[in-house]
C-alpha positions in Angstrom: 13.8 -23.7 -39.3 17.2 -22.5 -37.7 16.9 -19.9 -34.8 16.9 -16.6 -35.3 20.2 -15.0 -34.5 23.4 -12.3 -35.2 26.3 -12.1 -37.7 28.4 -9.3 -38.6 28.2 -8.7 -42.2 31.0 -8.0 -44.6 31.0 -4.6 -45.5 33.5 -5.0 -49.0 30.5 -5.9 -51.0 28.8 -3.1 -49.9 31.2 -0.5 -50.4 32.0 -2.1 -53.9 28.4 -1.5 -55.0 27.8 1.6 -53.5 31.2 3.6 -53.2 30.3 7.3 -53.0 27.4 6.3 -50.1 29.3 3.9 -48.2 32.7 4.9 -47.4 35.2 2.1 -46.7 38.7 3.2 -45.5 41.6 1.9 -47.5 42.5 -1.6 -46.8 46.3 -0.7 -45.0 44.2 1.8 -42.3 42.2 -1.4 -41.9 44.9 -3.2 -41.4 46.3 -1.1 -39.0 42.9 -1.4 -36.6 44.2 -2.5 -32.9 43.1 -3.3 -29.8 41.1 0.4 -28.2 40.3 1.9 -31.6 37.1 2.7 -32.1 35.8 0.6 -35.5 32.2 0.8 -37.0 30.5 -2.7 -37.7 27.3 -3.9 -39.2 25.3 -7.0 -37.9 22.5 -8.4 -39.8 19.5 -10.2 -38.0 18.6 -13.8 -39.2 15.2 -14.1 -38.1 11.6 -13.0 -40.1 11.9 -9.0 -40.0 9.2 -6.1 -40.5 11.7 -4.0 -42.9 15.6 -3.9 -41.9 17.1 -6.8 -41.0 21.0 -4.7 -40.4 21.8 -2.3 -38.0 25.3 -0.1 -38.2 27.1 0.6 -34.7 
């Protein structure tokens, strides 16, 4: 069994799912992220979990 351990997640998938509850900016303002700005991510546990194995920051 592999150790139990972090990734960030891709959030496209989500957003393509689920558009009018997860809001995804348009992909140029994503482009246009840089060094300072303030960005929102989503890491997912890979290890045995009680109920959520994501967490958004």
């Amino acid at each position: 069994m592999a150790a139990a351990g972090f990734s960030n997640a891709d959030p496209r998938p989500i957003a393509q799912a689920a558009p009018y509850t997860f809001y995804l900016p348009h992909g140029a303002r994503i482009a246009a992220v840089g060094l300072g700005d303030e960005v929102k991510l989503i890491f997912e546990y890979h290890g045995p979990v009680e109920e959520w194995a994501v967490e958004r920051m």
